[in-house]
Wavefront OBJ file of the C-alpha trace (Angstrom):
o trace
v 68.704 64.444 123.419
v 71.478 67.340 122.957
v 74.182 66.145 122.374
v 77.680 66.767 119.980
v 79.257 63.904 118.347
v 83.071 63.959 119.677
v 84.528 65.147 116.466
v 82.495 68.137 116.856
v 83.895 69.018 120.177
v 87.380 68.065 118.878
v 87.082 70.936 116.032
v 85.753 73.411 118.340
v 88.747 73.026 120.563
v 91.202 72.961 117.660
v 90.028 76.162 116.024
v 89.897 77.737 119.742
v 94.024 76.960 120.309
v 94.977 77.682 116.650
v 93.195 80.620 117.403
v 94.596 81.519 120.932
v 98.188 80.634 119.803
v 98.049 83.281 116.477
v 96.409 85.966 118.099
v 99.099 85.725 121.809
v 101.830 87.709 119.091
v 99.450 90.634 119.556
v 100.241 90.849 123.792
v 104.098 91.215 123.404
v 104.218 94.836 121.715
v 106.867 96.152 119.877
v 110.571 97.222 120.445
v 111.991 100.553 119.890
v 114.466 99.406 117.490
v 117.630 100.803 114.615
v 117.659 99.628 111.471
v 121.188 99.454 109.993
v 121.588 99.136 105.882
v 123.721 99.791 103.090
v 122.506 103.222 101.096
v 122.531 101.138 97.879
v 121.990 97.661 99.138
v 125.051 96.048 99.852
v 125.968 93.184 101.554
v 127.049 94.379 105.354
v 131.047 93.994 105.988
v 131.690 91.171 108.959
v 133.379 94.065 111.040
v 130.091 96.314 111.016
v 128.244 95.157 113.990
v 131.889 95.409 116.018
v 132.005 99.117 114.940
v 128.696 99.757 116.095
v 129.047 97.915 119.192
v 132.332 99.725 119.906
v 130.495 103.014 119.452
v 127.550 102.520 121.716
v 129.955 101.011 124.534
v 131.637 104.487 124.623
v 128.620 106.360 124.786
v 127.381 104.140 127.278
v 124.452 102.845 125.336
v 123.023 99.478 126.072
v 120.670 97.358 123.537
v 118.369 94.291 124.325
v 119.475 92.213 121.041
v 120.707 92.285 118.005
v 119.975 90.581 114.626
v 120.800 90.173 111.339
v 119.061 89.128 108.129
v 119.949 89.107 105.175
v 121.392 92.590 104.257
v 119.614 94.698 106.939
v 120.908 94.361 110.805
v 118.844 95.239 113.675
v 119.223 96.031 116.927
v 116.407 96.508 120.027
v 116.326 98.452 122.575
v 114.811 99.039 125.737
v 113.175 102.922 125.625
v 112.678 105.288 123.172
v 115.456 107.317 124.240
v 118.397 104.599 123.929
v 116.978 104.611 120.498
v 117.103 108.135 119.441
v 120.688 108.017 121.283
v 122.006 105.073 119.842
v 120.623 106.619 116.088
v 122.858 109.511 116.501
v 126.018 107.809 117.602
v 125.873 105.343 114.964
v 125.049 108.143 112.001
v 128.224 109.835 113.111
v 130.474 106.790 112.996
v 128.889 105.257 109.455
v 128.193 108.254 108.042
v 126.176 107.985 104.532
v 127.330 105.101 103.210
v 124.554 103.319 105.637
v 120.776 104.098 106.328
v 120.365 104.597 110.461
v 116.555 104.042 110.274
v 114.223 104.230 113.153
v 111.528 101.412 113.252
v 109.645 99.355 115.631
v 110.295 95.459 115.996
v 108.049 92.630 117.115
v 108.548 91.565 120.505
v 107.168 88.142 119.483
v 109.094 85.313 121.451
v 111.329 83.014 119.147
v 108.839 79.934 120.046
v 105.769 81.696 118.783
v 108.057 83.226 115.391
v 108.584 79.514 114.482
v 104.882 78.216 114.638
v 104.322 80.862 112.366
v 102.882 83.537 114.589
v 103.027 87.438 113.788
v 101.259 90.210 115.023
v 98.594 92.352 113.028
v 99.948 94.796 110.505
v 98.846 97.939 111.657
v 98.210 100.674 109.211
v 99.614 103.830 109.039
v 96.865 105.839 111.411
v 97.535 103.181 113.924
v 101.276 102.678 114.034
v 103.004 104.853 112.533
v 105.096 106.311 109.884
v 105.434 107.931 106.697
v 103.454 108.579 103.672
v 105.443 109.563 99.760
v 103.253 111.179 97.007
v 105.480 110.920 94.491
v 104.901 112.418 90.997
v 106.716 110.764 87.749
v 108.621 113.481 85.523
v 106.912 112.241 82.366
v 108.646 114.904 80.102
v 112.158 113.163 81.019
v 110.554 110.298 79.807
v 109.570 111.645 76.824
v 113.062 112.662 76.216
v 114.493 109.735 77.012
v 111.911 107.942 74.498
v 113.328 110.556 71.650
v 116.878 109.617 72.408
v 116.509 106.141 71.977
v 115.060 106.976 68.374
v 117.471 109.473 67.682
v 120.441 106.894 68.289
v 118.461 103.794 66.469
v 118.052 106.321 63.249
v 121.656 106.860 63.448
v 122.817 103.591 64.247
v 119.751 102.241 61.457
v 121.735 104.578 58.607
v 125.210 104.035 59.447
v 124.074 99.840 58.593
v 123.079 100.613 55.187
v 125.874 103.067 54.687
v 123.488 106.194 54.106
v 125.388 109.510 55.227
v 123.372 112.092 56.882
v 123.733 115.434 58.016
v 122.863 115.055 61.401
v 119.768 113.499 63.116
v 118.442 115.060 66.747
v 115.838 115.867 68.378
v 113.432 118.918 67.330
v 111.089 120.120 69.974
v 108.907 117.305 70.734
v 109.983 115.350 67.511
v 113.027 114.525 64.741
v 114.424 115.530 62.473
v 117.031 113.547 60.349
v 118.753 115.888 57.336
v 120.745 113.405 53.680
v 122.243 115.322 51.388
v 120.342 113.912 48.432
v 116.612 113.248 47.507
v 117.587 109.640 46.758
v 119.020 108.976 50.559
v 115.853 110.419 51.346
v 113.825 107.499 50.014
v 116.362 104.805 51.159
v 116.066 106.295 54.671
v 112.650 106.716 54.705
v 112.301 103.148 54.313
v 114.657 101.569 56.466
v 112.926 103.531 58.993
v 109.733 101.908 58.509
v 110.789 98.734 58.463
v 112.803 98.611 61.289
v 110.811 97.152 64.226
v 112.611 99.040 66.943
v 111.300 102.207 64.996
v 107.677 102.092 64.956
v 105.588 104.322 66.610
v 107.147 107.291 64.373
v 104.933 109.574 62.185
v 107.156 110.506 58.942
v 107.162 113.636 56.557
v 109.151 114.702 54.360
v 110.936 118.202 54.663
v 112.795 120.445 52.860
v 115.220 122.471 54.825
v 117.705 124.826 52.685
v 120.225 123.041 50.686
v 119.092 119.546 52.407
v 116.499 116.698 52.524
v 115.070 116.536 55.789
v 112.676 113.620 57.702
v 110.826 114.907 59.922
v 109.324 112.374 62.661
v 106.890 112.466 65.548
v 105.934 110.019 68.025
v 102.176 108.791 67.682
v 100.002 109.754 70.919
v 99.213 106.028 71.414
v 102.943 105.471 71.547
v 102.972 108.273 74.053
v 100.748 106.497 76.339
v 101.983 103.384 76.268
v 105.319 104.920 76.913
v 103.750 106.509 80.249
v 101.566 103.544 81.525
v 104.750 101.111 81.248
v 107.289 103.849 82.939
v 104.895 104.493 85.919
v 104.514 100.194 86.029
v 108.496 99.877 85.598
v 108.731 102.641 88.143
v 106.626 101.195 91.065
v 108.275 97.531 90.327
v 111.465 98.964 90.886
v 110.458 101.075 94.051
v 108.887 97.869 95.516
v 112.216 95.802 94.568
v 114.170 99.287 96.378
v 112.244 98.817 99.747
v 112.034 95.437 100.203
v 115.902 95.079 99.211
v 116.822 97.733 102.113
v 114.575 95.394 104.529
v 111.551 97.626 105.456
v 109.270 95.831 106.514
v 105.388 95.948 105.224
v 105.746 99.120 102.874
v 102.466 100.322 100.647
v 103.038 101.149 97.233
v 100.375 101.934 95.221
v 99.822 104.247 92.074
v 97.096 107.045 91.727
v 96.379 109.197 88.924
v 97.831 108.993 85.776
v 101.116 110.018 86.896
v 101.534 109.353 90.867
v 102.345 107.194 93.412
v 102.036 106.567 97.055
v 104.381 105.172 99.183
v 103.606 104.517 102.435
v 105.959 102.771 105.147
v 104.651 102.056 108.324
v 106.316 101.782 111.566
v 109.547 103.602 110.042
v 110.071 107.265 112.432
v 112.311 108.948 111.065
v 111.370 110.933 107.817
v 114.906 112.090 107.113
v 115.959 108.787 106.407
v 112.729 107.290 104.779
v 113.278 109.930 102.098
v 116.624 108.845 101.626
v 115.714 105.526 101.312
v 112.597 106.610 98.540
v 114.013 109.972 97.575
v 117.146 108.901 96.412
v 116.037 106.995 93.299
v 118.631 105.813 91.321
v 118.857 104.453 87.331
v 121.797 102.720 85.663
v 123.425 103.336 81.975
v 126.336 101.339 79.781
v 128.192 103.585 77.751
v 131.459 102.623 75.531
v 134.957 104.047 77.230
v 136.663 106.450 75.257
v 139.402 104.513 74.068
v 141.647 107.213 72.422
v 141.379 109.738 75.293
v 143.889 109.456 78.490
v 140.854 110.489 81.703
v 143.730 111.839 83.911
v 144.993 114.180 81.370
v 141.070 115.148 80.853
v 140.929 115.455 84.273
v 144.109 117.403 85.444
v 143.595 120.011 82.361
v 139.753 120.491 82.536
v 139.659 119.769 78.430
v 137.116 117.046 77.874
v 137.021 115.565 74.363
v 133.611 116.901 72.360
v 132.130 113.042 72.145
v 133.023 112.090 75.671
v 132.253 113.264 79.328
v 134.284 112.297 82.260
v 133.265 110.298 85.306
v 134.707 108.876 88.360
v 134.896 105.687 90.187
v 134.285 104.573 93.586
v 137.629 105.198 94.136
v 137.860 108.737 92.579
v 139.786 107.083 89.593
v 138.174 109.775 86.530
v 137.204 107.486 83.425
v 136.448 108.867 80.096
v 133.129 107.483 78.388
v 131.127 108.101 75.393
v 128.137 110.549 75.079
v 126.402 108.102 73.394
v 124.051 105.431 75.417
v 123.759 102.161 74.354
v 121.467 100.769 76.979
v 119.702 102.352 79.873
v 118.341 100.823 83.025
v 114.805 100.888 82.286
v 115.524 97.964 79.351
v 116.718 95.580 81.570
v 114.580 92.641 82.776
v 116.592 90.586 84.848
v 120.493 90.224 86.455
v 121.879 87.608 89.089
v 125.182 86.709 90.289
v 127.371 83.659 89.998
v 130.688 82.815 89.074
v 132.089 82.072 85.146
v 132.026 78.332 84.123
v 135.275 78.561 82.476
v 137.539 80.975 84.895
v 135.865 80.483 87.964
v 135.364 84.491 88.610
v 132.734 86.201 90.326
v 130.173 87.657 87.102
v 127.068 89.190 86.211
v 124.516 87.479 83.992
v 122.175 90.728 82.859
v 118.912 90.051 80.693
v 117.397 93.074 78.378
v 114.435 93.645 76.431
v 113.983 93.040 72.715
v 114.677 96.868 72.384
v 117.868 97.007 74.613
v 119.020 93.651 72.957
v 119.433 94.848 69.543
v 121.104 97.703 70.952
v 123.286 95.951 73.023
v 124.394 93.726 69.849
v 124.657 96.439 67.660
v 127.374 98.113 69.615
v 129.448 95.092 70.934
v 129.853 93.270 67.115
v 131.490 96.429 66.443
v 133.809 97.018 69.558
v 134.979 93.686 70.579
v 138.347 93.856 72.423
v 136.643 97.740 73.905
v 135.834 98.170 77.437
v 132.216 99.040 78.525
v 130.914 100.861 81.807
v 127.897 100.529 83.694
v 127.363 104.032 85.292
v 125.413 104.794 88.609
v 122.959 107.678 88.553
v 121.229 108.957 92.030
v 118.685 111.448 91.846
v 118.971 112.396 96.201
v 116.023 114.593 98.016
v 116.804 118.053 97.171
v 117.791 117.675 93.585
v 120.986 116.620 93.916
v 122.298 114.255 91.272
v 125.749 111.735 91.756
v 127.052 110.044 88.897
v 129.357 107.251 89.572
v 130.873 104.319 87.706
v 130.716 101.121 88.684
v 132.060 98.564 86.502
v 134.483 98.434 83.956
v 134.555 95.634 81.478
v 135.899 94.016 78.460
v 133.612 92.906 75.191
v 135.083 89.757 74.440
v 132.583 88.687 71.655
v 129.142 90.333 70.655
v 126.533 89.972 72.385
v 122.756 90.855 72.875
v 119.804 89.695 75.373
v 121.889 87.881 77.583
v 125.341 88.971 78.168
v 127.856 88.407 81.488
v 129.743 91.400 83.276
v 133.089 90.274 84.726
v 136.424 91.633 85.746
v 135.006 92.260 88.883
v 137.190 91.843 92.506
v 134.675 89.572 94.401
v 131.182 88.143 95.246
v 130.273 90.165 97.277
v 130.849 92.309 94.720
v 128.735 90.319 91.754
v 126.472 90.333 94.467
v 125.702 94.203 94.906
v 126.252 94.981 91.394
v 123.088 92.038 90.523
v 121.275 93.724 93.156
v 121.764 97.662 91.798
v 120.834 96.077 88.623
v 117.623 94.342 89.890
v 116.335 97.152 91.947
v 118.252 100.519 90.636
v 116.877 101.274 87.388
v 113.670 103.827 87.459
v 112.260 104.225 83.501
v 111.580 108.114 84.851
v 112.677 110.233 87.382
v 110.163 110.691 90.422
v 110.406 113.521 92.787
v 108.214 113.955 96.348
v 105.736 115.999 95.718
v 103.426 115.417 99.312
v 104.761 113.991 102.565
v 103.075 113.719 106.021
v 104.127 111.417 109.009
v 102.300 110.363 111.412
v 104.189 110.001 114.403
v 104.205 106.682 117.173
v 102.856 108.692 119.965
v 99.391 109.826 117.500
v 99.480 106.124 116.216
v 98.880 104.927 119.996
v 96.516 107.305 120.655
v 94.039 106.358 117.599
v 95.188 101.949 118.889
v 94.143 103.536 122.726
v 90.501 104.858 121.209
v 89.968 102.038 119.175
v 90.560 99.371 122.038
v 88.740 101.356 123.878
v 85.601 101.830 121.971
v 85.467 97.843 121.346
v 86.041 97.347 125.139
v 82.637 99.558 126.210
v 80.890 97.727 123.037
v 81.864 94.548 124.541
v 81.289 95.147 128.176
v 77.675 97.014 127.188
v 76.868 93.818 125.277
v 77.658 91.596 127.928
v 76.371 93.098 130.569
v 72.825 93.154 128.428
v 73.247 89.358 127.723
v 73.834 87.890 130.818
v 71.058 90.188 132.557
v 68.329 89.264 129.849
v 69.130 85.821 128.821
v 71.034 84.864 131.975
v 73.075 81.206 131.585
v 72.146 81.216 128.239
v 73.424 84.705 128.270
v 76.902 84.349 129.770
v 77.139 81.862 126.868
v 77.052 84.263 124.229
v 79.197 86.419 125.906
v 81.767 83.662 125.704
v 80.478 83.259 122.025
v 81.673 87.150 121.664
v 85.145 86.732 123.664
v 85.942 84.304 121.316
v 84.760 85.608 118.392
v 86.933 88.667 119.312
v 90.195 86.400 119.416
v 89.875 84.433 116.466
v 88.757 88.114 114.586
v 92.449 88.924 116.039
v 94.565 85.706 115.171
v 92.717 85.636 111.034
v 93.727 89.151 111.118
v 97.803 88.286 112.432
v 97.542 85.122 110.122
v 96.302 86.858 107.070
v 98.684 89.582 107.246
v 95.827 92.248 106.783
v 96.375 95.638 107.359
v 94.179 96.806 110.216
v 93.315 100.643 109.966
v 91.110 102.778 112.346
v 87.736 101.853 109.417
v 89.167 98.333 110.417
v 89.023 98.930 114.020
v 85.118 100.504 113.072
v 84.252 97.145 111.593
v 85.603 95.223 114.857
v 82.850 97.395 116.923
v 80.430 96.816 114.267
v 80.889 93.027 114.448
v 80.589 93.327 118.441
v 76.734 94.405 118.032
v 76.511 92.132 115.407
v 78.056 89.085 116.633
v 75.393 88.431 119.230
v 72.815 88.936 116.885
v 72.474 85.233 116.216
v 72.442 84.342 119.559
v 69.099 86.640 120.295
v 67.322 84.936 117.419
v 68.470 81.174 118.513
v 67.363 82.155 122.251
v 64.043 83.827 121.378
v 62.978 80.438 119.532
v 63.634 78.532 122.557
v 61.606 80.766 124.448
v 58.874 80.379 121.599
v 59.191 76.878 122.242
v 59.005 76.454 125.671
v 56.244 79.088 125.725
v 54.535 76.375 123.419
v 54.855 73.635 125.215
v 57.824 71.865 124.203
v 60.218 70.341 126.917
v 63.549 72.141 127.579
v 65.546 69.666 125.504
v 63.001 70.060 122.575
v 62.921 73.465 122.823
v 67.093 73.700 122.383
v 67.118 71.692 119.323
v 64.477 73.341 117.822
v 65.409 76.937 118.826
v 69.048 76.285 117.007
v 67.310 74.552 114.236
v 64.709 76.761 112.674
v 66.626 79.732 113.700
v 69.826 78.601 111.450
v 68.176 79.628 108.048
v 67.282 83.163 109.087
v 70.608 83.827 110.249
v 72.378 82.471 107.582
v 70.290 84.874 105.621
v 71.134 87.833 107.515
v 74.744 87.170 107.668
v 75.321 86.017 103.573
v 73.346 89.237 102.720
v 75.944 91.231 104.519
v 79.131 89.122 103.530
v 78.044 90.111 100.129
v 77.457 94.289 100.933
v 81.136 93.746 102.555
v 82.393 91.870 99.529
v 81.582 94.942 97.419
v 83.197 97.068 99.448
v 86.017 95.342 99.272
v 85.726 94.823 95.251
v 85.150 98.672 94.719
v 86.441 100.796 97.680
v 89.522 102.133 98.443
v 92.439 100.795 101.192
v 90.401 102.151 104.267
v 87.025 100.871 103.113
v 88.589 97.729 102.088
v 90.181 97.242 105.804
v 86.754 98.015 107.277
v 85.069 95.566 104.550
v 87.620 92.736 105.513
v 87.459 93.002 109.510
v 83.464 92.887 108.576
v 83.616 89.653 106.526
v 85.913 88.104 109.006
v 83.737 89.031 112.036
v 80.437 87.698 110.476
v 82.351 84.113 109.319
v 84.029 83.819 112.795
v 80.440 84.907 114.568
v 78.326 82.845 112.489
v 80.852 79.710 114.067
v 81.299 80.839 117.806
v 77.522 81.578 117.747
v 75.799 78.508 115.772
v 78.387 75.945 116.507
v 80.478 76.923 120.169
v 77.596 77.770 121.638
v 75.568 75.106 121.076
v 78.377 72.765 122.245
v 78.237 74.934 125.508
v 74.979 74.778 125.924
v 74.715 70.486 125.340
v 77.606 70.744 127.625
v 75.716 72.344 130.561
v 71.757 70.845 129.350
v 72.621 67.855 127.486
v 73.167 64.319 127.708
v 70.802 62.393 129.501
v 69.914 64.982 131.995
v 66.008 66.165 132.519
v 65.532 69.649 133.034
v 62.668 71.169 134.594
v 63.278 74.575 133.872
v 65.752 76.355 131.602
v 67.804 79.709 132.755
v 66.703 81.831 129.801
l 1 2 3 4 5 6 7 8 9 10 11 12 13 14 15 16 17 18 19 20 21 22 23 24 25 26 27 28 29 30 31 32 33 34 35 36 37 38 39 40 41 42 43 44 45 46 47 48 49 50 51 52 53 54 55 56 57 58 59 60 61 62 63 64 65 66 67 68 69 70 71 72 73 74 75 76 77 78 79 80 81 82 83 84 85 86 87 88 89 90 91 92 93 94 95 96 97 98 99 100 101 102 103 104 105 106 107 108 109 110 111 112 113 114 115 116 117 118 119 120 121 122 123 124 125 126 127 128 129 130 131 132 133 134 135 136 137 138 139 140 141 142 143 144 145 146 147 148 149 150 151 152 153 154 155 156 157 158 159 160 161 162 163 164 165 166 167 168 169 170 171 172 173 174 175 176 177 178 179 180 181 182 183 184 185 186 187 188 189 190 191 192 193 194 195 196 197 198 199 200 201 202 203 204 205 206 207 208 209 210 211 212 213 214 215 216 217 218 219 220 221 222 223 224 225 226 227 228 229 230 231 232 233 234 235 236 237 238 239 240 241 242 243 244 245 246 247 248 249 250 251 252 253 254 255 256 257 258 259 260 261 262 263 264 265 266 267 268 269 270 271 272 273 274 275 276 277 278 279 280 281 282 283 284 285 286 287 288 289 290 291 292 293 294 295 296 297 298 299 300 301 302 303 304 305 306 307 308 309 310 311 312 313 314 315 316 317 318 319 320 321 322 323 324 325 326 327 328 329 330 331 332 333 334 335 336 337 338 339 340 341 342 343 344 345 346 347 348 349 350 351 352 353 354 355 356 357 358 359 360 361 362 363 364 365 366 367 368 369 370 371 372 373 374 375 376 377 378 379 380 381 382 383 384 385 386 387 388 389 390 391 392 393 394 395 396 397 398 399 400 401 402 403 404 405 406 407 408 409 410 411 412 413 414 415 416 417 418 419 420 421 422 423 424 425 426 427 428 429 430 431 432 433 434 435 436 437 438 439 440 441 442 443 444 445 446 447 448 449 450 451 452 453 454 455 456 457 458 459 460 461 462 463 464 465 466 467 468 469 470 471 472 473 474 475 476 477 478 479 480 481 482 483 484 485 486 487 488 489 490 491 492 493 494 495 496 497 498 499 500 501 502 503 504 505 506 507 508 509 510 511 512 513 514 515 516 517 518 519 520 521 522 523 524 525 526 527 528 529 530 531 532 533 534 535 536 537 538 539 540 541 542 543 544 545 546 547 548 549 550 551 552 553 554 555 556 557 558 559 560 561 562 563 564 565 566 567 568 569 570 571 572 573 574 575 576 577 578 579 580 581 582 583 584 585 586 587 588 589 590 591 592 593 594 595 596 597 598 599 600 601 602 603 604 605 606 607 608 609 610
């Protein structure tokens, strides 16, 4: 007797539609689409998608759909050309206040979107795109590291009402000058007790008529310094993409000092490097009180301590040298509105560093305004330099503090979201770019199908002529095996690459691998004797430990791959390990309930087509 208990059969057939229904995404392609977002990461304006629409309908453009979500709006089209048409009309109208970006969007119907379904992501090689090395300027950072000490000495001095010459940087240390041997000493340790000072290596110096400190920063602190501004730095460019809505970006680091960005899909390399390039960093510095900015501004004379800056709506606005907190200390910043007035704010979070900082200045300058300035470091080496927000220290405050006076929501809103995703701890700059364009990505998805179609067809045509009914069974085994490789892949969200593509052959030859040992038992067994039922429930049964063998041994060789290789060995060691788990079920388990299908039951067979 062969033959499945229902629930078997009832699996079988569930696994076969779940996988049918994730892998159909894959059939619909993609549409040559424009991306539409702010440069920094507003909200879109209501009237946006009327402007654009008014500007394609006089050039005569037509689109297949538009979208929105969330802050990025998206519209299809029907050929490549519309697209690179449409991308120039609506670049001239926005201008650079928006990102036109070229991309490619799912075709997948809105039934299928709503069960969950989603093509493969396709790597770079395969669809498309552009790859970043970019290279972290670790001497800024270093500099940056030395300011912040320079201002705590100061700020550490000026508490315990020690007066000092002057303290500022010296090469690639300190150097803080007292007028007395005694301030010296007091200095010396109020330096090493402060927490927000350690890290420093102190000597004493004599320089002329004054008592110097002279302070350098240890090599561990160096380090540490580097490792968390290259961590802070990849954060924030993950936080920067995903906020501007591209979809499925890479971002990995390498080296010491490096990291790749990859985005896939995205055409247009002008625009990707805007949208990576243009790395941006925020700082809150005190207003110059005492100074008028328009009289600065009309006469060219800047006060000594302050340095004019402008607003978003060219209004010039005079602010302090002296930083109090930079972007790289904050850890956190949403949006709401204030319990007690009911207007839009800003609830910011800093580190322990930025905290004390931040608490330091406001105790002493309640009743002063405060600015949070805009820095953007664009391709090319141009820097802007913008303020944003203008506010009012009511009472001191440290870790967690709220920004109002601002005009709207909307406003909170993109403010919160500069804050979240603006601030770099270093300044990057593209060192390596290459794109791959959509017509070389179809060409490498073109070879691949095609090698995996003469795999498959080779194999089948060897089955069936061999092993005959038994053989058009495992080539159904295979089919299937190849569909539910596709739909883990879509479900998954795994990056397929052309080593992934080299795994999906691999798994081909492999695949049927079980079903040559299952069928050469049952012809051991019939050669022995053994009826034709016998000899299928024997051939499945003392053939199942060998090829669970087989197949464990090399789900474990993939699983090292994975654990130790690289992002193309890893896609070819995850298409692997999903081939031999969905062959080891279509080949054990679907075809056996094919085969009880056609020889089981109660039926007596003389003679078995293998």
């Amino acid at each position: 007797m062969n033959q499945y208990p229902a629930w078997k059969y009832a699996l079988i057939l569930a696994v076969l539609l779940c996988g049918a229904i994730y892998a159909l995404p894959n059939l619909y392609g993609e549409d040559p689409a424009l991306q539409v977002t702010s440069a920094r990461g507003f909200a879109l304006p209501l009237d946006l998608t009327t402007t654009i629409d008014d500007a394609l309908v006089v050039e005569k453009i037509s689109y297949k759909s538009r979208e929105q979500a969330g802050n990025r709006l998206l519209y299809r089209f029907s050929s490549a050309e519309d697209q690179l048409l449409a991308a120039d009309v609506v670049k001239a109208k926005l201008g650079e206040q928006y990102i036109v970006a070229l991309n490619l969007a799912h075709a997948t119907p809105d039934w299928l979107r709503a069960l969950g379904g989603k093509p493969m992501t396709l790597g770079l090689d395969l669809q498309g795109g552009v790859h970043f090395l970019m290279q972290v300027d670790m001497d800024t950072a270093r500099g940056q590291q030395l300011d912040r000490f320079v201002d705590d000495i100061r700020v550490a001095l000026r508490d315990e009402s020690i007066r000092y010459v002057s303290v500022r940087r010296e090469g690639q240390g300190l150097l803080a000058l007292l007028r007395s041997a005694e301030d010296r000493d007091r200095a010396l340790s109020i330096i090493r007790a402060d927490q927000s000072l350690q890290g420093l290596d102190l000597d004493e110096t004599e320089t002329g008529e004054y008592f110097g400190i002279s302070a350098k920063v240890q090599e561990q602190q160096l380090l540490d310094l580097q490792q968390t501004a290259l961590r802070q730095n990849i954060t924030t460019l993950r936080n920067r993409v995903n906020e501007l809505g591209v979809a499925e970006p890479v971002i990995q680091q390498q080296g010491a000092d490096r990291v790749v960005v990859q985005l896939p899909g995205v055409q247009d390399t002008v625009q990707a490097k805007k949208i990576i390039g243009a790395t941006a960093t925020l700082e809150y510095r005190a207003v110059d009180e005492q100074n008028d900015p328009f009289t600065a501004a009309q006469s060219g004379r800047v006060p000594p301590e302050s340095r004019l800056y402008y607003d978003n709506t060219g209004q010039p606005v005079l602010l302090k040298k002296r930083l109090i907190v930079s972007g790289d200390q904050l850890i956190g910043a949403s949006s709401g509105f204030d319990q007690q007035t009911g207007e839009p704010q800003v609830s910011v979070t800093l580190d322990g560093v930025g905290a004390k900082r931040m608490l330091d200045f406001t105790r002493d300058n309640v009743g002063n305004r405060m600015a949070v300035v805009y820095i953007e470091q664009k391709p090319g080496g141009r820097r802007t330099e913008e303020v944003i927000s203008v506010a009012v220290v009511r009472e001191p405050f440290g870790k967690r503090f709220q920004t109002t006076g601002l005009d709207s929501m909307d406003e909170a809103s993109q403010l919160a979201l500069l804050l979240r995703a603006g601030a770099l701890a270093a300044p990057m700059e593209i060192v390596e770019e290459r794109t791959v364009g959509p017509s070389l990505g179809a060409d490498n998805v073109a070879q691949g199908f095609k090698s995996v179609m003469i795999g498959f067809i080779l194999v089948l045509v060897l089955m069936s002529l061999y092993y005959r009914v038994f053989g058009l069974v495992a080539d159904l085994a295979l089919f299937t095996n190849l569909v539910l490789i596709v739909a883990l892949l879509s479900m998954l969200g795994a990056t397929l690459t052309m080593p992934g593509i080299a795994g999906i052959v691999l798994t081909v030859g492999m695949a049927v691998d079980a079903n040559v040992l299952i069928y050469e038992r049952i012809r051991e067994e019939i050669r022995n004797g053994n009826t034709p039922q016998a000899s299928i429930r024997a051939g499945y049964d003392k053939a199942f430990s060998t090829i669970a063998d087989a197949n464990i041994t090399t789900l474990i060789a993939a699983f090292v791959l994975f654990l130790f290789g690289t992002g193309p060995i890893k896609g070819f060691a995850v298409t692997l390990s999903l081939g031999i788990l969905t062959s080891m079920f279509t080949a054990i388990m679907g075809t056996r309930a094919v085969v009880n299908l056609i020889y089981g039951g109660r039926k007596r067979i003389a003679k078995l087509a293998i």
